[in-house]
C-alpha atoms as an extended CHARMM CRD file, in Angstrom:
* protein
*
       110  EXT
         1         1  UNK       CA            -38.6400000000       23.6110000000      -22.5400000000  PROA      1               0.0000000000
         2         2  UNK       CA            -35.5530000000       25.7320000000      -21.9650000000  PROA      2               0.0000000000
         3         3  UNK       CA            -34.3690000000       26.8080000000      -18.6390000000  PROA      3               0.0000000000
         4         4  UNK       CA            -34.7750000000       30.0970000000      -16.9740000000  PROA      4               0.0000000000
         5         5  UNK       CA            -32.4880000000       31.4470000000      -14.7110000000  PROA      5               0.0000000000
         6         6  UNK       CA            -33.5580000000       32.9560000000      -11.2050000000  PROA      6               0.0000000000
         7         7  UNK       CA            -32.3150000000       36.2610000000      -10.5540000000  PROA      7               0.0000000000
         8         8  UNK       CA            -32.7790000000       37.9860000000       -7.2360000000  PROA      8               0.0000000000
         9         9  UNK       CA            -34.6070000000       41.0400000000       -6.9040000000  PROA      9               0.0000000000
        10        10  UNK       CA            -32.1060000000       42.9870000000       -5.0930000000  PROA      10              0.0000000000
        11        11  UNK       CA            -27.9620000000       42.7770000000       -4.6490000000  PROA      11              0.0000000000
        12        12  UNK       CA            -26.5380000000       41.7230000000       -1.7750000000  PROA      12              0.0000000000
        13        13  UNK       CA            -24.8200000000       44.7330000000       -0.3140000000  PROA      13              0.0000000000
        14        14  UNK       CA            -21.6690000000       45.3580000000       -1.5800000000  PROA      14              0.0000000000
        15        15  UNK       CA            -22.5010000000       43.5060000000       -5.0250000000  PROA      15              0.0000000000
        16        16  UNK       CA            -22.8450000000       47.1460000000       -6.6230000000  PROA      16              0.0000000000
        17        17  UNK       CA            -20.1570000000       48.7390000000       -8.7030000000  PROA      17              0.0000000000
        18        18  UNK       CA            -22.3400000000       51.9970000000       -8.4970000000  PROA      18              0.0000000000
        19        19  UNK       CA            -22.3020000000       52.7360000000       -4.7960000000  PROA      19              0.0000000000
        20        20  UNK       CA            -19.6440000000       54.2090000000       -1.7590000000  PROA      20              0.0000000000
        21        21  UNK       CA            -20.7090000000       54.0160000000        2.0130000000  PROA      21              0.0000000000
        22        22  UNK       CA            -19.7410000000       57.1040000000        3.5510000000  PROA      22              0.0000000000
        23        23  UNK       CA            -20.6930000000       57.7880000000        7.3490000000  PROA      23              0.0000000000
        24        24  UNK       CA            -20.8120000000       60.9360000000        9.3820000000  PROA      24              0.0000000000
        25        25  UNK       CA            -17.5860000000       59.7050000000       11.2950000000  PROA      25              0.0000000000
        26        26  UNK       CA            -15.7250000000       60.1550000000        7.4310000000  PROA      26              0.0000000000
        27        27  UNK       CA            -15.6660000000       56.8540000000        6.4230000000  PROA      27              0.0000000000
        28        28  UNK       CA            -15.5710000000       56.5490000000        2.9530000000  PROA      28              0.0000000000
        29        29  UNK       CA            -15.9400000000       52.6250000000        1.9120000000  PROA      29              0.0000000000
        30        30  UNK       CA            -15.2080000000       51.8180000000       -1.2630000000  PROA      30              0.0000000000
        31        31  UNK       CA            -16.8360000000       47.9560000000       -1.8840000000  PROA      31              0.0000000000
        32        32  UNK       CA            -14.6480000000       45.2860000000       -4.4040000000  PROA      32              0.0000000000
        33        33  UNK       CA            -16.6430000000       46.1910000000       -7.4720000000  PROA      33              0.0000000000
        34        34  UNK       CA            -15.7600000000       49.9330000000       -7.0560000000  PROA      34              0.0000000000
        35        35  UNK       CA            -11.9010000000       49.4660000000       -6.1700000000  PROA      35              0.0000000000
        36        36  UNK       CA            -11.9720000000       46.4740000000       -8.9420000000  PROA      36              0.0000000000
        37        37  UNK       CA            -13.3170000000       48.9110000000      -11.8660000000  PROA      37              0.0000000000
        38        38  UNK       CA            -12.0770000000       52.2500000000      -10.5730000000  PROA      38              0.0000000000
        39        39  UNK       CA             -9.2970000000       52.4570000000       -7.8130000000  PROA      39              0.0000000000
        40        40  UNK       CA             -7.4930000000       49.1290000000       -9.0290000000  PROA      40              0.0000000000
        41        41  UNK       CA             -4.1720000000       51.1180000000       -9.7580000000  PROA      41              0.0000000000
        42        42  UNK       CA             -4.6110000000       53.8510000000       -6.9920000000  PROA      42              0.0000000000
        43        43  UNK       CA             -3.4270000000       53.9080000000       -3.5200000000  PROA      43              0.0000000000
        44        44  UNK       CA             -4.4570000000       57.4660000000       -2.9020000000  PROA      44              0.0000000000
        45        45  UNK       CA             -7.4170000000       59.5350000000       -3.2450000000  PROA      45              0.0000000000
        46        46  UNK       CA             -7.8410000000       63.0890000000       -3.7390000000  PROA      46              0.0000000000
        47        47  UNK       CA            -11.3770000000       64.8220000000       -2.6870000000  PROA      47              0.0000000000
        48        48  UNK       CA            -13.4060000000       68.0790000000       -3.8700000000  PROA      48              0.0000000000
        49        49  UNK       CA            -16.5510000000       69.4220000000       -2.5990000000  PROA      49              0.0000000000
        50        50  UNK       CA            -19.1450000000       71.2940000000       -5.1130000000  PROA      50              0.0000000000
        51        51  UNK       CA            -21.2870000000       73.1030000000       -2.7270000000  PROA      51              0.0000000000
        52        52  UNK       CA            -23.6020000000       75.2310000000       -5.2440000000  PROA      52              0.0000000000
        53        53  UNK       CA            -24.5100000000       71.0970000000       -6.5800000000  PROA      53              0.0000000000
        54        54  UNK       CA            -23.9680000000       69.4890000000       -3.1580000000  PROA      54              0.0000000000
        55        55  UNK       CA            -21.4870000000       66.6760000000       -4.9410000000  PROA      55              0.0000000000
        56        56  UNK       CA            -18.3660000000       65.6340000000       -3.5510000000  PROA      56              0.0000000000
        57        57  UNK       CA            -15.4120000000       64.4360000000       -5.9510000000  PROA      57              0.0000000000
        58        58  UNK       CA            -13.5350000000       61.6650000000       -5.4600000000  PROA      58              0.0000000000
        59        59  UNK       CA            -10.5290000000       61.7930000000       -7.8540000000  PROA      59              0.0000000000
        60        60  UNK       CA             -8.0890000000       58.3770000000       -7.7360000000  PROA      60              0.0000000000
        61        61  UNK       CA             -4.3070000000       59.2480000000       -7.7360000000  PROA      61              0.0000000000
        62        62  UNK       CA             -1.3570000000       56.8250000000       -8.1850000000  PROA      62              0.0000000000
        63        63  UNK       CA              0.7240000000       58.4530000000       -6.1620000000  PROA      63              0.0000000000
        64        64  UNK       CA              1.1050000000       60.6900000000       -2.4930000000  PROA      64              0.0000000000
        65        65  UNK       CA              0.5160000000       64.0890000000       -2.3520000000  PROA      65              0.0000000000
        66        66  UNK       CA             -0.4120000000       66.8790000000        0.6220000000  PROA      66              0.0000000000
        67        67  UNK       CA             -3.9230000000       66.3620000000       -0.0180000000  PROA      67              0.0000000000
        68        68  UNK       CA             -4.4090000000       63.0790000000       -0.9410000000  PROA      68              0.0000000000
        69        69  UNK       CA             -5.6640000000       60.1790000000        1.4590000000  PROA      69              0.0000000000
        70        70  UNK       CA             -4.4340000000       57.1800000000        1.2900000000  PROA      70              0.0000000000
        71        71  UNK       CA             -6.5940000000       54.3580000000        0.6610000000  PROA      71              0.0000000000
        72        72  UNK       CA             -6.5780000000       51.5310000000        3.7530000000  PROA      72              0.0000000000
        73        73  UNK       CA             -8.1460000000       48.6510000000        4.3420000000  PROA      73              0.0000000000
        74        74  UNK       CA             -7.7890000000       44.6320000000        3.2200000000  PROA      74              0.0000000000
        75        75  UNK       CA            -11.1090000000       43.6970000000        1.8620000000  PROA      75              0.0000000000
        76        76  UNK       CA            -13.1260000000       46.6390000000        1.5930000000  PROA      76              0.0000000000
        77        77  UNK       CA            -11.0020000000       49.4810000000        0.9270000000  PROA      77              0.0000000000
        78        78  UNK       CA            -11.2370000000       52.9150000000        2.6220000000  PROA      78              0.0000000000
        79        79  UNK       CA            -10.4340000000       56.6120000000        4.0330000000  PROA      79              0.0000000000
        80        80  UNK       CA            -11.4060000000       58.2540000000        6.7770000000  PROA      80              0.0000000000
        81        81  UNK       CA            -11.7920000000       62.4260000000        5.9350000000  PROA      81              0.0000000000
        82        82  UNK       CA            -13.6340000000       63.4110000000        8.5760000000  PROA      82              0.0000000000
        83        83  UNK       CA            -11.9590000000       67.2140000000        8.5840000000  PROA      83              0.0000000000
        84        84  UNK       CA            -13.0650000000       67.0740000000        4.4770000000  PROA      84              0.0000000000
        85        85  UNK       CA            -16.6670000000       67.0290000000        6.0280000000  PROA      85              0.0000000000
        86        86  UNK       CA            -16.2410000000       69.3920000000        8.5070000000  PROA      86              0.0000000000
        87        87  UNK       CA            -14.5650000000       72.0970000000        6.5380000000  PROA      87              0.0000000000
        88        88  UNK       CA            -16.7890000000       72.2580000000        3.8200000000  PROA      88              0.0000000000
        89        89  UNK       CA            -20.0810000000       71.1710000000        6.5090000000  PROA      89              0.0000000000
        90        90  UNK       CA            -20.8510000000       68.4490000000        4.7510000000  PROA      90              0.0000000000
        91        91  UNK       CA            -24.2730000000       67.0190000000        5.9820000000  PROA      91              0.0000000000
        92        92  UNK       CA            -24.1140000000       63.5960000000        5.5220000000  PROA      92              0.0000000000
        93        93  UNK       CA            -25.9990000000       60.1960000000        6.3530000000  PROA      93              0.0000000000
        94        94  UNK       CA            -24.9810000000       56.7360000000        7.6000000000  PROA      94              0.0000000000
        95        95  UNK       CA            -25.4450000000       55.1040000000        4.2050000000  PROA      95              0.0000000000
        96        96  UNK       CA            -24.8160000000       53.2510000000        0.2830000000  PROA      96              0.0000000000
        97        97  UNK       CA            -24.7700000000       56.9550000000       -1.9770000000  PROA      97              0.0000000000
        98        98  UNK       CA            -24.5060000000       56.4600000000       -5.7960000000  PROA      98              0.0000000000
        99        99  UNK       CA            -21.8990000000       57.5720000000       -8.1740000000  PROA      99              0.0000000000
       100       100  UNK       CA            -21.4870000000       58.6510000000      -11.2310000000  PROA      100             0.0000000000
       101       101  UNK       CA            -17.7800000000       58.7600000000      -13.0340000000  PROA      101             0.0000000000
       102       102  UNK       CA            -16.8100000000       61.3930000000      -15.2970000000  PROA      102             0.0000000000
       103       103  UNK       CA            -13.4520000000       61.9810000000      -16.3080000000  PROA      103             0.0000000000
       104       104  UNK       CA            -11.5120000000       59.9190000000      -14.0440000000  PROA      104             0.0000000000
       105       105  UNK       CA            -13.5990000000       61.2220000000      -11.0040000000  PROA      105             0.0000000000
       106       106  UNK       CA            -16.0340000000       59.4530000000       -8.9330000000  PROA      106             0.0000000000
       107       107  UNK       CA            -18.9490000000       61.8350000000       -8.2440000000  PROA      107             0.0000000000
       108       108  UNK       CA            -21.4140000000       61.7280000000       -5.5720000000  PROA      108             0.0000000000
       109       109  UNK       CA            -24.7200000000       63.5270000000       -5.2550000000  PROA      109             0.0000000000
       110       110  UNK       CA            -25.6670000000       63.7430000000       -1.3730000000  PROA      110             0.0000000000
């Protein structure tokens, strides 16, 4: 008989390549997975709000500009935009939102 594996039924936290924790403080925490497959040569980040589709746009840049945020952090990577929420009054909660990327933008659907 051949072996099966075991595979868990859920990820650990983190494990995902497909989520970003953002929290109503402005936190945006981009796990390993995400900065491994989509911010690995970016140190900056540059964000746009769709209000009409309530999506927020997370486009990675390589280099500074007067809009961009730079990207902190040692293991999980992240910015803190809490004036992107407020000017747009962004509702948002204390969690793991999905993502979809479409040219060279991270989109999330609150």
């Amino acid at each position: 008989m051949a072996f099966v594996k075991y595979q868990k039924e859920k990820n650990k936290k983190g494990i995902s390549a497909k989520t970003i924790g953002i929290n109503r403080k402005g936190r945006f925490a981009f796990y390993k997975p995400v900065v491994e497959k989509y911010l690995q040569d970016s140190s900056y980040v540059e964000l746009f709000f769709d209000p009409d589709a309530k999506k927020v746009g997370i486009l990675p840049v390589q280099e500074p500009s007067v809009d961009a945020f730079k990207i902190q952090g040692k293991t999980t990577k992240m910015i803190v935009a809490k004036k992107f929420l407020n000017r747009f009054q962004i509702p948002v909660e204390d969690k793991r939102y999905d993502f979809e990327y479409e040219d060279g933008m991270l989109i999330v659907q609150l």
